[in-house]
C-alpha positions in Angstrom: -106.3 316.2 -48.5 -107.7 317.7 -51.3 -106.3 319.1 -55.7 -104.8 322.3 -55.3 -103.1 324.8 -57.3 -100.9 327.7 -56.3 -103.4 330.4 -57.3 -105.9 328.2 -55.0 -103.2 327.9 -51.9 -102.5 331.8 -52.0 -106.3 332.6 -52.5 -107.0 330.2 -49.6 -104.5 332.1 -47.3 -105.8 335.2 -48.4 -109.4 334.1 -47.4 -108.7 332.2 -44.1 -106.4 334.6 -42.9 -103.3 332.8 -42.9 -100.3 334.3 -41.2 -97.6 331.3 -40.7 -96.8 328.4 -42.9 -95.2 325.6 -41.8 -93.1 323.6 -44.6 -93.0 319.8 -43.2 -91.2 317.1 -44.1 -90.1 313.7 -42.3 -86.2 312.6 -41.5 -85.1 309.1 -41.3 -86.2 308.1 -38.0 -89.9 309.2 -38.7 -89.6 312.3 -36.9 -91.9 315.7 -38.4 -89.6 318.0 -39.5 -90.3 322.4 -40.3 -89.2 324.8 -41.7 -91.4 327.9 -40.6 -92.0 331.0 -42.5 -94.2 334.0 -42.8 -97.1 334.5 -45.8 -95.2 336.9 -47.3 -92.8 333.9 -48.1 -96.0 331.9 -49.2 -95.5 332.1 -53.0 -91.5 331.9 -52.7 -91.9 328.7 -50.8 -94.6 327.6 -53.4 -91.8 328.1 -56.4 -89.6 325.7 -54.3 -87.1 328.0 -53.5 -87.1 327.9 -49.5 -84.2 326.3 -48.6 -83.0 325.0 -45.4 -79.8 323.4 -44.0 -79.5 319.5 -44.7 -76.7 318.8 -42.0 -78.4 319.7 -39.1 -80.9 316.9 -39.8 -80.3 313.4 -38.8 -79.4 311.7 -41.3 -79.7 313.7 -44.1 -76.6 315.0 -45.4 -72.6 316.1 -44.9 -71.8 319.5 -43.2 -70.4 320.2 -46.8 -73.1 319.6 -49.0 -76.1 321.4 -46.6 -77.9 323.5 -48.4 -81.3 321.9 -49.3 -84.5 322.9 -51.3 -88.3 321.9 -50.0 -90.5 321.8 -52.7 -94.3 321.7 -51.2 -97.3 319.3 -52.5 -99.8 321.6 -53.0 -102.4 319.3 -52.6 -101.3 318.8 -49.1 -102.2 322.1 -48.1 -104.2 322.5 -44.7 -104.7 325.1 -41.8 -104.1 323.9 -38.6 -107.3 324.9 -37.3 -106.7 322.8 -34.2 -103.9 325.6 -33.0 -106.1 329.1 -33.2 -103.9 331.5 -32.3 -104.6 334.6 -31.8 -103.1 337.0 -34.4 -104.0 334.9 -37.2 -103.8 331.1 -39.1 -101.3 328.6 -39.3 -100.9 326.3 -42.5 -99.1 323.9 -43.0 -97.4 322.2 -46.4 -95.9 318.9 -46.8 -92.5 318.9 -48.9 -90.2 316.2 -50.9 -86.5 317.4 -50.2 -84.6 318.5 -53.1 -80.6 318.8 -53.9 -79.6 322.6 -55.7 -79.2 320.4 -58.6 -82.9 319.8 -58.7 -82.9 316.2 -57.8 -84.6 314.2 -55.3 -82.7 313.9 -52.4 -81.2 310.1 -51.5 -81.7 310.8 -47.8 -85.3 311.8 -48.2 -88.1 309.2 -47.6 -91.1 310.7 -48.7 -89.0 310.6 -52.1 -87.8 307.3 -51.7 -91.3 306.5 -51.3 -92.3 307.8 -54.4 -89.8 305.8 -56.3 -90.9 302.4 -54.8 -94.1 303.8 -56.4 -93.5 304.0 -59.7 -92.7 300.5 -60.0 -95.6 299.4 -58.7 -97.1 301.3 -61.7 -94.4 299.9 -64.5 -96.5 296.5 -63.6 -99.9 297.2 -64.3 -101.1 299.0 -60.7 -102.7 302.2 -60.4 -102.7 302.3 -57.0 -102.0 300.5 -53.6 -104.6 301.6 -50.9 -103.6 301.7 -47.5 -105.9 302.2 -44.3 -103.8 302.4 -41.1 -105.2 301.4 -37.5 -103.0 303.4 -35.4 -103.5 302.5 -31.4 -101.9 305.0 -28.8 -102.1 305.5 -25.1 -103.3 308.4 -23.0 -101.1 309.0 -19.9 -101.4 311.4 -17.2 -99.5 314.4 -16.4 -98.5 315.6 -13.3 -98.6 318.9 -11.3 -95.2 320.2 -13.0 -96.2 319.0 -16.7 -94.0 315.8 -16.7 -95.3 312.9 -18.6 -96.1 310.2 -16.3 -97.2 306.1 -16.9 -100.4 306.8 -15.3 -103.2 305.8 -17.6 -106.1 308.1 -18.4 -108.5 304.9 -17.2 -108.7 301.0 -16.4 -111.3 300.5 -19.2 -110.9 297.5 -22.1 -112.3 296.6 -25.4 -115.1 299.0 -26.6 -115.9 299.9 -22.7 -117.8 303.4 -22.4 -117.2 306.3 -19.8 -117.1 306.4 -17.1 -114.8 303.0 -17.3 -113.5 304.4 -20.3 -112.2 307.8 -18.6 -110.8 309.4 -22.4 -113.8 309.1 -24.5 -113.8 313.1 -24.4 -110.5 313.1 -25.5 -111.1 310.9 -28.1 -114.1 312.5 -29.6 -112.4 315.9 -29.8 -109.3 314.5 -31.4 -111.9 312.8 -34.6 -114.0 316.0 -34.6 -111.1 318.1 -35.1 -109.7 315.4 -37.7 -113.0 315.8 -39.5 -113.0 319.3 -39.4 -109.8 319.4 -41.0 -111.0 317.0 -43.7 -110.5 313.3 -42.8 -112.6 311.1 -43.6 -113.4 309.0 -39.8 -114.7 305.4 -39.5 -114.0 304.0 -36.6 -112.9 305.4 -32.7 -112.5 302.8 -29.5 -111.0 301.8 -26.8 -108.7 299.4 -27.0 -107.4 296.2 -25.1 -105.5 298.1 -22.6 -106.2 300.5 -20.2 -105.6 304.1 -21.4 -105.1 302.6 -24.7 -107.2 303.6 -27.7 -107.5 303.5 -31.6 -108.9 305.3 -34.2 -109.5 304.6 -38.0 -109.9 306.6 -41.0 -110.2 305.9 -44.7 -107.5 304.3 -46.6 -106.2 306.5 -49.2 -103.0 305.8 -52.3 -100.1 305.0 -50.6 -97.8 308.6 -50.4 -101.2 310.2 -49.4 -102.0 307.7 -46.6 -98.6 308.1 -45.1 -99.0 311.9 -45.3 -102.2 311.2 -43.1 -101.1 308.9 -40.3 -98.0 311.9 -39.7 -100.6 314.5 -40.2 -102.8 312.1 -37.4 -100.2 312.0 -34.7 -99.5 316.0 -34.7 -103.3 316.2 -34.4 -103.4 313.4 -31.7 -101.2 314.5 -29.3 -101.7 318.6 -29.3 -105.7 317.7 -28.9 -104.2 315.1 -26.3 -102.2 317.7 -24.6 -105.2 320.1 -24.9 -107.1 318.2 -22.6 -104.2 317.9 -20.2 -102.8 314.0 -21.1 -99.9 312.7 -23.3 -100.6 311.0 -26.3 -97.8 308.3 -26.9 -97.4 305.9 -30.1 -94.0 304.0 -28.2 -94.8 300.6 -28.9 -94.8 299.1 -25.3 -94.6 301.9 -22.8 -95.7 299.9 -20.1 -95.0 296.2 -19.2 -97.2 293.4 -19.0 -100.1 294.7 -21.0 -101.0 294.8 -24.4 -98.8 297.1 -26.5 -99.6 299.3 -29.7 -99.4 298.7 -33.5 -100.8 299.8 -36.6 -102.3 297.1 -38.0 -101.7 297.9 -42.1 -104.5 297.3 -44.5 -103.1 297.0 -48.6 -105.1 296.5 -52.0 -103.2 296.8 -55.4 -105.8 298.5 -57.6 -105.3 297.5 -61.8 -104.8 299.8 -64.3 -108.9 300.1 -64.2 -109.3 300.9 -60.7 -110.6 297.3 -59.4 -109.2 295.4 -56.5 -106.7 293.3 -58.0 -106.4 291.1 -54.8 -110.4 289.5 -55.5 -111.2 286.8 -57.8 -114.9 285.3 -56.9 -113.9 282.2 -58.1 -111.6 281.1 -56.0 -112.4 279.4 -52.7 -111.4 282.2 -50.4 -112.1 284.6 -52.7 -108.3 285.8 -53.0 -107.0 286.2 -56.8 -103.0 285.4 -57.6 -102.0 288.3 -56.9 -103.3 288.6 -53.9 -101.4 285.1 -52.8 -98.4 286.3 -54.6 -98.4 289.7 -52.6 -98.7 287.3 -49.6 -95.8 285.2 -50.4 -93.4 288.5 -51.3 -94.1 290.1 -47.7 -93.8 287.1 -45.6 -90.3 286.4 -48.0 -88.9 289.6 -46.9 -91.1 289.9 -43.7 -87.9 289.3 -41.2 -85.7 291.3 -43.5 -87.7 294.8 -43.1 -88.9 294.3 -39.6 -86.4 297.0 -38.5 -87.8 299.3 -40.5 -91.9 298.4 -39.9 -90.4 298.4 -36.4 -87.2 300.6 -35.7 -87.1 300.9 -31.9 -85.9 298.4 -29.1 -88.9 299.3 -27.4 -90.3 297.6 -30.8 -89.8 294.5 -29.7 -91.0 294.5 -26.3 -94.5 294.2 -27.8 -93.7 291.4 -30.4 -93.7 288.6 -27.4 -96.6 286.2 -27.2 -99.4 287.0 -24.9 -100.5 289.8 -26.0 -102.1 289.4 -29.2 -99.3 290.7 -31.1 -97.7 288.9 -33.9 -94.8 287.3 -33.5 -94.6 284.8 -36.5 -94.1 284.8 -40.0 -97.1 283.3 -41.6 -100.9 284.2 -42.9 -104.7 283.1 -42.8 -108.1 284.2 -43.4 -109.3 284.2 -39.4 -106.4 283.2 -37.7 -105.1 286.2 -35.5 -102.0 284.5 -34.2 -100.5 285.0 -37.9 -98.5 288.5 -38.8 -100.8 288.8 -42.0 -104.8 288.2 -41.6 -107.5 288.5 -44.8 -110.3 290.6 -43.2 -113.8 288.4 -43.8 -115.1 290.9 -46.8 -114.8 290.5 -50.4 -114.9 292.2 -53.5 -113.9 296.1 -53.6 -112.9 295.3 -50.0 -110.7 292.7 -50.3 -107.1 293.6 -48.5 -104.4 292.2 -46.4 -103.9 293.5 -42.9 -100.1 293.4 -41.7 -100.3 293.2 -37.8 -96.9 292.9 -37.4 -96.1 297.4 -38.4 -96.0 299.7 -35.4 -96.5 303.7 -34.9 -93.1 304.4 -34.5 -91.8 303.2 -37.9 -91.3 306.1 -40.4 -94.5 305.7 -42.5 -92.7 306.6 -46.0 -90.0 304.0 -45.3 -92.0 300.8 -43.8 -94.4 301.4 -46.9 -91.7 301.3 -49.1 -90.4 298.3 -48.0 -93.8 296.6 -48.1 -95.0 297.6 -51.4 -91.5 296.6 -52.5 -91.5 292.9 -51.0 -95.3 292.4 -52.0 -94.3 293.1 -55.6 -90.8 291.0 -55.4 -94.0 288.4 -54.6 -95.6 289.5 -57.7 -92.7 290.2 -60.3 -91.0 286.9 -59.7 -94.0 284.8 -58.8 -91.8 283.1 -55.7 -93.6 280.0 -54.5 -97.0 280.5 -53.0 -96.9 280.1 -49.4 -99.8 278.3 -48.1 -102.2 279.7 -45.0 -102.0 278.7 -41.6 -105.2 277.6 -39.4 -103.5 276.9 -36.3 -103.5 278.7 -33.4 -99.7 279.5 -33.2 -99.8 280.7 -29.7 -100.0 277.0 -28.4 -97.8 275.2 -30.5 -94.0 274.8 -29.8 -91.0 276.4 -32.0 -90.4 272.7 -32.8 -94.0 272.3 -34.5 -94.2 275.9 -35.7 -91.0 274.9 -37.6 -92.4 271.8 -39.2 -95.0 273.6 -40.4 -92.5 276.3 -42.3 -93.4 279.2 -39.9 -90.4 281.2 -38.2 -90.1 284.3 -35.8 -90.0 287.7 -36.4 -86.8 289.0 -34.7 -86.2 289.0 -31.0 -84.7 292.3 -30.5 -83.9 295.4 -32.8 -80.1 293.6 -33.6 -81.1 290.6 -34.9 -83.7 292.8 -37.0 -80.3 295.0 -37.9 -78.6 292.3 -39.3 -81.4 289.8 -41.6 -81.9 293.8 -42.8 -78.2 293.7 -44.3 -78.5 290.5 -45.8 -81.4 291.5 -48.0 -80.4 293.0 -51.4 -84.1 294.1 -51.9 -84.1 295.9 -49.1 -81.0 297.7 -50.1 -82.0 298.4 -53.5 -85.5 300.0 -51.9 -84.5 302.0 -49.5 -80.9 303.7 -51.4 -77.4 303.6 -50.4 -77.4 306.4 -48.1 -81.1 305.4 -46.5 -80.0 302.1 -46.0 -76.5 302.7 -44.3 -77.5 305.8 -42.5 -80.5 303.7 -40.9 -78.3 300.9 -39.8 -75.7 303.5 -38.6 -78.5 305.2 -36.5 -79.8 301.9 -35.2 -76.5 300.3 -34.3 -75.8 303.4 -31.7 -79.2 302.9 -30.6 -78.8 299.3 -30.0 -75.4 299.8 -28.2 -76.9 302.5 -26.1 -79.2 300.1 -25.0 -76.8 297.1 -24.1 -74.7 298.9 -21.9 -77.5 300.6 -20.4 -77.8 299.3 -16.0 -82.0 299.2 -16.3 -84.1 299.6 -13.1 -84.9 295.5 -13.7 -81.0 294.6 -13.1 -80.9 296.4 -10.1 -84.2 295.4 -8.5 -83.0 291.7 -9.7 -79.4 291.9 -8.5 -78.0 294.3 -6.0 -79.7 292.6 -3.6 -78.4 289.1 -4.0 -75.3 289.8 -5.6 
């Protein structure tokens, strides 16, 4: 959010009042993670010697090898202005995990992140900018505090209050993301009822990931503020639309132009930009359990309901996974529909920025655009012309993610298997699972 040093951080707390810092960082399955200490630990924790017990998070490390070191980026320092309490401010500081041996630690995805990173950079890119378009639903609580799938209003696209019965909400949750230094561009409501989005500015990849966690914590304690439940679950309620987060991506060169425009070409796209293209759609069914780890995941990639359900890309066609926004120049990006809010940020973008430059390094075979509307042709004709699903369910997505060596090699030996580990007991508590379908279906007639 902003260039920090430690003298700045401990003036800043000083100044502001700061009583409690919260040392964050993200586990495997996405989840924000603290470690919570008082200011008089401030400078301690700033040295990267807090350290916290590795075992007790999922997926992170053996009962035998626990003890683990959080060392904070100071530039993401920020008080949590949003949670005013009462005897003072709360900050909060991101951290990459660390073994007592002073390496980064395999289980740790903001670090795993970070490595993807630098080979983006060992080919001639300074940066790859990202701007997320997270979508979430408001839903009613009831009179004891329980979350309930009543929706804050029936509105649709762009409607207004009083149809549009969260606009409050939604105005407090991008003042209070201003106020803490986000830069806003966009807020609506979206297709569904009680559904909703709101945009910000892109920002370098570790740094935009840092935002969209930073963006759910404020989301859903401004959400809860105003007496709702902010949820990012994928499809939380049937036969509507559900929510993704539509991923924007430009490679920057070495001298901080778009590397993805060329003005001579037809549709303004250079060969990188179509090499990109063919590298995610290569490896697009390989990390779709990672851009989209849940089983609830795949309730929203069915047709219908504008999500996308098939590998392929175009300039205007939004019934492909990968569309090329209309404007040009410093602009110019591909938007990934496919991604949804409850990936883990650090490890969907490291498995994209990985595949786009597999697309790049090797220079696989350009894949062309399609211009069809996919919706309305058949698997037979999608087929012919080259274009196949994304996975059905969360174990077909399990297992074209173990047959992809890049994949492996992205994500680390201990990432990798701990993920599929975590997702195959996820998946089997699913499948054995009696749902309230089966019985409204069968206990009747059978």
């Amino acid at each position: 959010m902003g260039k920090y040093t430690k003298a700045d951080i401990l003036k800043s707390a000083k100044e502001e009042n700061v009583r409690y810092i919260r040392l964050m960082f993200t586990d495997i399955n996405g989840t924000i993670k603290s470690v919570e200490i008082p200011v008089g630990r401030l400078e301690t924790a700033l040295d990267g010697h807090v350290m916290f017990d590795g075992s007790s998070v999922e997926g992170f490390v053996r009962i035998m090898e626990a003890d683990m070191y959080l060392r904070p980026d100071y530039d993401t320092w920020l008080i949590m202005r949003w949670e005013e309490p009462t005897y003072g401010m709360v900050a909060r500081l991101i951290c990459d995990v660390f073994t007592p041996d002073g390496k980064p630690a395999s289980a740790d995805p903001r670090s795993t992140l970070k490595q993807v990173a630098k080979k983006m950079d060992a080919l001639g890119f300074s940066a790859l900018n990202i701007g997320f378009e997270p979508e979430f639903f408001l839903l009613k609580l009831s009179e004891n505090g329980e979350i309930t799938l009543n929706v804050t209003d029936q509105g649709g696209y762009f409607d207004l209050s009083p149809i549009d019965g969260a606009s409050d909400c939604r105005r407090d949750i991008v003042l209070e993301l201003e106020r803490i230094g986000f830069t806003m561009e966009a807020s609506h409501h979206e297709v569904a009822p009680g559904q909703n989005e709101i945009n910000f500015h892109f920002s370098n990849i570790v740094e935009a990931c840092d935002n969209v966690q930073t963006f759910k914590l404020v989301v859903k304690n401004i959400a809860r503020r105003h007496g709702l439940h902010a949820t990012f679950m994928p499809k939380p309620i049937a036969k509507i639309n559900g929510s993704g987060m539509h991923t924007n991506c430009s490679l920057s060169d070495m001298n901080g132009q778009n590397a993805f425009y060329d003005p001579n070409d037809p549709m303004g796209l250079s060969l990188v930009c179509r090499q990109w293209l063919t590298g995610i759609l290569t490896h697009s069914r390989h990390f779709c359990a990672i851009t989209n780890p849940t089983v609830n995941s795949y309730k929203r990639l069915v047709p219908g309901y504008e999500a996308p359900c098939y590998v392929s890309w175009s300039e205007h066609n939004r019934s492909v996974m990968v569309r090329i926004p209309a404007t040009r120049g410093v602009t110019t990006r591909t938007e990934i529909r496919s991604v949804d809010t409850s990936c883990n940020p650090y490890l969907a973008m490291a498995v994209i920025l990985a595949s786009g430059l597999d697309g790049i390094e090797r220079e696989l075979p350009l894949i062309d655009p399609i211009n069809e509307n996919l919706f309305s042709l058949t698997e037979a004709e999608r087929l012919a012309l080259g274009v196949r699903n994304l996975p059905d369910n969360l174990k077909e997505a399990i297992d074209l993610l173990k047959e992809d060596p890049l994949m492996k090699a992205t994500l680390g030996e201990h990432i990798f298997q701990k993920f599929i580990e975590l997702k195959n007991n996820e998946w089997d508590e699913f499948r054995s699972t009696v749902t309230e379908w089966e019985i409204r279906r069968y206990i009747k007639v059978i």
